[in-house]
C-alpha positions in Angstrom: -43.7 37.4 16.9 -47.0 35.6 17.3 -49.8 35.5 14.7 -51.8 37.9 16.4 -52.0 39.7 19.6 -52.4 37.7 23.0 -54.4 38.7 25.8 -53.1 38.0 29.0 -54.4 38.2 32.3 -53.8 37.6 36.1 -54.6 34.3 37.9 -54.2 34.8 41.9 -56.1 31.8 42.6 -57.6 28.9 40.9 -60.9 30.0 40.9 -59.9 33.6 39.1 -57.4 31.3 36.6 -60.4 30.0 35.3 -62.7 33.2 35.3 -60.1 34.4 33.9 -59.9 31.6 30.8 -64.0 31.7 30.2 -64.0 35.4 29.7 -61.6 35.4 26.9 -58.1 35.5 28.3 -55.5 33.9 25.2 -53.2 32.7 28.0 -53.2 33.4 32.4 -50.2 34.1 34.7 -50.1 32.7 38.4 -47.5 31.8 41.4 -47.2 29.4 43.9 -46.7 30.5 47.3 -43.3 30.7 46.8 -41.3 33.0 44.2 -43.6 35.4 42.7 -43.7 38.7 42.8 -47.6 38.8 45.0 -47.6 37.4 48.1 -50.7 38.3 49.4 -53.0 36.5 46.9 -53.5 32.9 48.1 -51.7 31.6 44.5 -51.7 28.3 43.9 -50.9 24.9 45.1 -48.8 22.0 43.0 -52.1 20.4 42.9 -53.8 23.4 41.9 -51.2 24.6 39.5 -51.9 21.3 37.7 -55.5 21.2 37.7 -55.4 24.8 36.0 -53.0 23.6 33.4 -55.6 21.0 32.6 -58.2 23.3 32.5 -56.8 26.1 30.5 -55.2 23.8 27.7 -58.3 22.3 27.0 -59.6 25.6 26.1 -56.4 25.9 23.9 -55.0 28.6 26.8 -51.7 28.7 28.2 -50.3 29.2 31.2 -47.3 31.1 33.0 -45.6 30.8 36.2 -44.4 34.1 37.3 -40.2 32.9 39.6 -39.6 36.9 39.2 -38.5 37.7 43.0 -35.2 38.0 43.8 -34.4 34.5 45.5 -31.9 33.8 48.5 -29.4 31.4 48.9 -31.6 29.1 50.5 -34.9 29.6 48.4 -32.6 28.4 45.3 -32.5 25.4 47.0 -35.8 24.7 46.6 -36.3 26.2 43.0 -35.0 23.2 41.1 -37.7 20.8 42.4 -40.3 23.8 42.3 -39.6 24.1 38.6 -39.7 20.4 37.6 -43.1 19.8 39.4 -44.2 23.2 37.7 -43.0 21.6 34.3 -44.9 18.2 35.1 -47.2 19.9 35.8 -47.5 21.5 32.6 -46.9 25.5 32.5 -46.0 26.6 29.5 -43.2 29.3 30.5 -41.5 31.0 33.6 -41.3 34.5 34.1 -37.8 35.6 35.6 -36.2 38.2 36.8 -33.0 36.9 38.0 -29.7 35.7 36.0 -29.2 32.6 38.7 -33.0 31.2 38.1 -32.6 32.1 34.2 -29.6 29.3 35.1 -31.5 26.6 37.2 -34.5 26.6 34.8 -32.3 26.2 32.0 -30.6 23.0 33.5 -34.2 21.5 35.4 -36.9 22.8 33.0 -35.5 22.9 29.8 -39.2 22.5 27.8 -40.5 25.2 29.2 -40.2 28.6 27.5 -38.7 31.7 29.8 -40.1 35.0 29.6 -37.8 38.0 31.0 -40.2 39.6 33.2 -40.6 43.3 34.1 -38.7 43.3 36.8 -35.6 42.8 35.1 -36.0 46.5 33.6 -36.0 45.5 29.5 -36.0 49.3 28.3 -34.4 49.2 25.1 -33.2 47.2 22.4 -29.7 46.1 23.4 -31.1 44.1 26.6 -33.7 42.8 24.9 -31.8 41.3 22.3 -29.2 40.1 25.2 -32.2 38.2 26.8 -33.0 36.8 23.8 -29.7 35.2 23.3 -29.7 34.0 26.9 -32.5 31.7 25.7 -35.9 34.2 26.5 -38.5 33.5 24.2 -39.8 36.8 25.6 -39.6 40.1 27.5 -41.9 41.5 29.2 -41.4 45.4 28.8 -40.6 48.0 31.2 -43.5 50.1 32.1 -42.0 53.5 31.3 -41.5 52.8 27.5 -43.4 55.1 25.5 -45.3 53.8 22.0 -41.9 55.4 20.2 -39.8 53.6 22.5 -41.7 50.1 21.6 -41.9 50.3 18.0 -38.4 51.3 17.9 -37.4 47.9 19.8 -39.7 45.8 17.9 -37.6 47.3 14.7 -34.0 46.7 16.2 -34.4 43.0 18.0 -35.0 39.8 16.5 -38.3 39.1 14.8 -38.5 35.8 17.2 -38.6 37.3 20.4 -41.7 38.3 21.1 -42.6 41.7 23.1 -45.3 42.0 26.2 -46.2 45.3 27.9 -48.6 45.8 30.4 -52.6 47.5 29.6 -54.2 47.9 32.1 -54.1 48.3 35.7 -52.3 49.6 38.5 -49.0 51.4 38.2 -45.6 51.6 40.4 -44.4 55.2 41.1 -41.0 53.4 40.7 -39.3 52.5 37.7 -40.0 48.5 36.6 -41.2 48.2 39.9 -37.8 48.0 41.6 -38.3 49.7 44.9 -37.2 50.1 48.2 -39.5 52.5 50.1 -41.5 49.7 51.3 -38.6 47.5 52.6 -37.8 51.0 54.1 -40.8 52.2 55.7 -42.4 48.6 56.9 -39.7 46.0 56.1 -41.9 44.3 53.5 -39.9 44.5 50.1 -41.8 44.7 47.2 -38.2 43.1 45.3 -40.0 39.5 47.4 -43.3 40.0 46.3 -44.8 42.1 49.9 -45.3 45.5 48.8 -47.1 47.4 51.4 -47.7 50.7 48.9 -46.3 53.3 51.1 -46.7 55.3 47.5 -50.5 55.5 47.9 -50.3 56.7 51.5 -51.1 60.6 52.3 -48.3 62.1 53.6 -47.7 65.3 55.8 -44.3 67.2 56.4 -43.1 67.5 59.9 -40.1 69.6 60.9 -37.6 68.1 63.3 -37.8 70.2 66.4 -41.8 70.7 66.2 -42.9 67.1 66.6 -46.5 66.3 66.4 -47.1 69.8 64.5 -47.8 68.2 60.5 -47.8 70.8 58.1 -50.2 70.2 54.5 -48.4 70.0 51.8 -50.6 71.3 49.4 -51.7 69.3 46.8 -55.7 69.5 47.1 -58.3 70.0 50.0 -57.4 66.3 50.6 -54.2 66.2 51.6 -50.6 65.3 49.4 -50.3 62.0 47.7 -47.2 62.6 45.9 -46.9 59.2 44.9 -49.7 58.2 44.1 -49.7 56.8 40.2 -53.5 56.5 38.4 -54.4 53.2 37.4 -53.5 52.4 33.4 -56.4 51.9 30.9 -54.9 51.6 27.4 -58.1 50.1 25.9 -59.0 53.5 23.7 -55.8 53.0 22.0 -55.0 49.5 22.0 -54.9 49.6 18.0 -51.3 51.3 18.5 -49.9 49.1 20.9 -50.7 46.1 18.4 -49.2 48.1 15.5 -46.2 49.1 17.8 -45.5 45.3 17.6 -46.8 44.3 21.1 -47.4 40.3 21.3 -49.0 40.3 24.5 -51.3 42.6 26.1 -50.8 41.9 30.0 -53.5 43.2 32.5 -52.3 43.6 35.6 -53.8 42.5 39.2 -53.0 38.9 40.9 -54.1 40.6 44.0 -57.6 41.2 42.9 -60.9 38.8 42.7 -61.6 36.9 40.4 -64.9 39.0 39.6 -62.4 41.9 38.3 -60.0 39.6 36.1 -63.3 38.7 34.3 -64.7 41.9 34.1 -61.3 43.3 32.6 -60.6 40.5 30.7 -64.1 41.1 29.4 -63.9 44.1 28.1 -59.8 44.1 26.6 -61.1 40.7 24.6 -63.9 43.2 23.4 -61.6 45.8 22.3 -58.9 43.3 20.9 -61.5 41.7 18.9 -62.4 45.2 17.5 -59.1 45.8 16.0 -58.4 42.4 14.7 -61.7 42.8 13.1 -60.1 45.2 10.5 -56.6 45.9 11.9 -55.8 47.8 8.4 -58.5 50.6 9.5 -57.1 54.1 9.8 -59.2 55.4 12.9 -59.9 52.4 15.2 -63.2 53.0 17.6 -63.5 51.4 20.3 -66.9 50.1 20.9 -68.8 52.3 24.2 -69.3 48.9 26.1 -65.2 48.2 26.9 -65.2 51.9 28.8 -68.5 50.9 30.4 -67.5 47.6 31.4 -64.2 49.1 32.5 -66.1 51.3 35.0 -67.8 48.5 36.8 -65.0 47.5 38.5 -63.0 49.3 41.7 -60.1 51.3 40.2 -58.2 54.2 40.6 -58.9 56.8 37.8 -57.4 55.7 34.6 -54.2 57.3 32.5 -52.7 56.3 29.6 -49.4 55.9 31.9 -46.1 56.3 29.9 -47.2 55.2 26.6 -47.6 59.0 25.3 -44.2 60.4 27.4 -43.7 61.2 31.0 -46.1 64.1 30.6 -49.2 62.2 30.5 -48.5 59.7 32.9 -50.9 61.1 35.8 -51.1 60.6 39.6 -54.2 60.5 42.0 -54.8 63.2 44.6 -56.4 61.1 46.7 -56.6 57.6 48.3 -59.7 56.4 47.1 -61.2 54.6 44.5 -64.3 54.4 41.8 -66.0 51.9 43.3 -70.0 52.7 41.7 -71.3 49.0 41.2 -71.5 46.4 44.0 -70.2 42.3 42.6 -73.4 40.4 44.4 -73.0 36.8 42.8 -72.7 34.4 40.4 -75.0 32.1 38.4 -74.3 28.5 38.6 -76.9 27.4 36.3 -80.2 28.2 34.5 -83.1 26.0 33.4 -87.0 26.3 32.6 -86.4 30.1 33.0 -84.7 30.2 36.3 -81.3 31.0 37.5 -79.4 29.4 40.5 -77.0 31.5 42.2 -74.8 31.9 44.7 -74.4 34.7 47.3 -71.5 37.2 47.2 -73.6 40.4 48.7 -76.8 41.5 49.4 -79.5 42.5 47.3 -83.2 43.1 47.6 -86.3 42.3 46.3 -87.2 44.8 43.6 -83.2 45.9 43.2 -82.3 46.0 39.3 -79.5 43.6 38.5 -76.7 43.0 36.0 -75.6 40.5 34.5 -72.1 39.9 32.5 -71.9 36.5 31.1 -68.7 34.8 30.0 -69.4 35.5 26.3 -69.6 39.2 27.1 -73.3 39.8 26.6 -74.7 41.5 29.4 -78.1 41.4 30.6 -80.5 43.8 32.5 -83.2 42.1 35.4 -85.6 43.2 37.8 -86.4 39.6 39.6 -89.9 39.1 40.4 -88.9 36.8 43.2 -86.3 35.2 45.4 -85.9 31.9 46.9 -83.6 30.5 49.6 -82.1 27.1 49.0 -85.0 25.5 50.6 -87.2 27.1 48.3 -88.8 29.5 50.4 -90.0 33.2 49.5 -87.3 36.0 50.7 -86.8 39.3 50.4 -83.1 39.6 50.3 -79.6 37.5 50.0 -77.8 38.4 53.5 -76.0 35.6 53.9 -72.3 34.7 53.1 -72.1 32.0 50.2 -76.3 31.5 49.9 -77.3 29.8 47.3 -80.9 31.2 46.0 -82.7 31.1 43.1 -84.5 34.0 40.9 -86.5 34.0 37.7 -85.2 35.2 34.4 -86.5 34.2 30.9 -83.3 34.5 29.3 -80.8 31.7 29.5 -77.5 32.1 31.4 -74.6 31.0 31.2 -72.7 29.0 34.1 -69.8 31.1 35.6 -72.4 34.9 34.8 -71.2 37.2 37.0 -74.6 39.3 38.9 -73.7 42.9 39.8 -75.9 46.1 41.2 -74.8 49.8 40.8 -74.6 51.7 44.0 -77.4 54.4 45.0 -75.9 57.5 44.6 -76.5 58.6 47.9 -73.8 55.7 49.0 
């Protein structure tokens, strides 16, 4: 088991990887193009891959490379040299899904710790203990444990092999994630990282002989999504995942941007921090600002997914998502009162802006002004990428994050 609980978040991209590291991730997980379960995230390069290893273990973060698709004949041909240059490269650990890979990065990457992921289905103590003897230094949990189920693993498997379950983010209506209905439907599998979601989809029921005629039904006044999972938010309780002998907390999402990761990772350092505070504290309170930074980021509404029985895991009647504040830049640098950003959205002169900072402080301004790159008065930031400047006595720090909430009327 680790000393204390690690925080571990997603890296689709370089640029999220180290978001992802400044706003108080313990350790990041990431893919190249090839062999990870996301394939529409760019991932990274070799190059990349390295650079991030650099970056993260100078902050004393680590890094893991997620070979958890299920790989053909000819795609294990490549693995072997895909592994060593991961291992030069410096990653810290593979996570697996597959008995063959387990093999190759045994024999070409023997440094480098494994990690049974999810997708293998670990849900009780027997293949967890198995994994652990075929050389994991972890498994990542499957996501329909409940707390029970955890604790009751963590008791009846080696004290070495440490235990990850997921905390926070979108959930699979199939178990572990092993699913067909996509392969099915659209001939993407989500077993090779291409998931098309066919389970958030609304769906109608037609009868054979009366084509065209689509019949409700009947979940709500917007249709039937009978699939359709809620996003997990374990934050309020994270105390009992830690003292159901969890050694990484995982957030999900190496399809989302890198203002997300950092916002999440914000606010699950927050409530981490909390408990290791005073873990030994009978009622643990989470502080008001991890559900309000939680709510500034586009998500489905939140559950507490499996961790309290089947019961409580909860689906979505509908499609959409909480999306209330607008992501509109990002602060490159501050001096003498005055903060240079760059564009990600529009905003307007006289809009009231936020800003979370990588330390997690977050700041309230009204700028008084706004000037392009060629230091000219504006009265907004429509262009893609600008860079401007605005005024804000306050320091900032490089890599602040600048967000707006939405009119209501929107």
């Amino acid at each position: 088991m680790l000393s204390q609980p690690e925080l571990l978040s997603p890296a689709g991209s370089l640029e999220t990887l180290k978001y992802a590291v400044l706003y108080g991730a313990d350790a990041v997980y990431c893919a190249l193009p090839q062999f990870g379960m996301r394939a529409a995230p760019p991932n990274l390069t070799n190059d990349e891959l390295r650079e991030g290893c650099i970056f993260a273990h100078a902050r004393g973060r680590r890094v893991y490379l997620t070979l958890n698709t299920l790989p053909t004949n000819e795609e294990l041909e490549r693995l072997p040299q895909a592994m060593k240059d991961a291992a030069e490269a410096g990653v810290d650990a593979f996570i697996i899904a597959d008995l063959g890979v387990l093999a190759l990065a045994q024999k070409y990457a023997p440094g480098v710790e494994v990690h049974f992921s999810t997708q293998a289905g670990i849900a009780n103590y027997a293949a967890a203990t198995q994994a652990y003897h075929m050389g994991a230094k972890r498994v990542v949990l499957a996501r329909e444990l409940s707390l029970t189920d955890i604790a009751y693993i963590r008791d009846h498997t080696p004290p070495e092999l440490e235990l990850e379950a997921f905390v926070h983010g979108a959930m699979c209506m199939s178990v572990s994630g092993r699913c067909l209905l996509s392969s099915y439907m659209t001939g993407r599998s989500g077993n090779r990282g291409e998931c098309a979601q066919p389970c958030r989809w609304k769906y109608y029921l037609v009868e054979e002989r009366r084509p065209g005629q689509y019949m409700e039904i009947g979940e709500n006044e917007d249709g039937s999504y009978i699939l359709n999972a809620n996003d997990l938010c374990t934050a309020p309780f994270i105390d009992l995942l830690c003292k159901a002998g969890v050694d990484s907390l995982k957030i999900e999402g190496r399809a989302k941007t890198f203002y997300y990761v950092a916002s999440v990772t914000s606010a699950y350092r927050r409530a981490l921090d909390t408990y290791l505070a005073n873990p030994d504290r009978e009622e643990f309170e989470l502080p008001d600002a991890v559900i309000d930074e939680l709510n500034r980021t586009s998500h489905r509404h939140y559950s507490p997914g499996f961790y309290f029985g089947k019961e409580k895991a909860l689906q979505t009647p509908s499609h959409s998502y909480v999306r209330d504040w607008d992501f509109i830049g990002t602060v490159d640098n501050w001096e003498n009162g005055v903060a240079s950003c760059t564009q990600r959205s529009k905003f307007c002169l006289g809009d009231t802006l936020e800003v979370l900072q990588p330390d997690g402080s977050v700041i309230r301004l009204t700028p008084d002004w706004i000037k392009n790159e060629e230091g000219e008065s504006v009265d907004a930031t429509p262009h893609p990428l600008m860079h401007y400047t605005i005024p804000c006595e306050t320091p900032l720090m490089p890599y602040s994050l600048l967000r707006m909430q939405k009119a209501e009327d929107q």
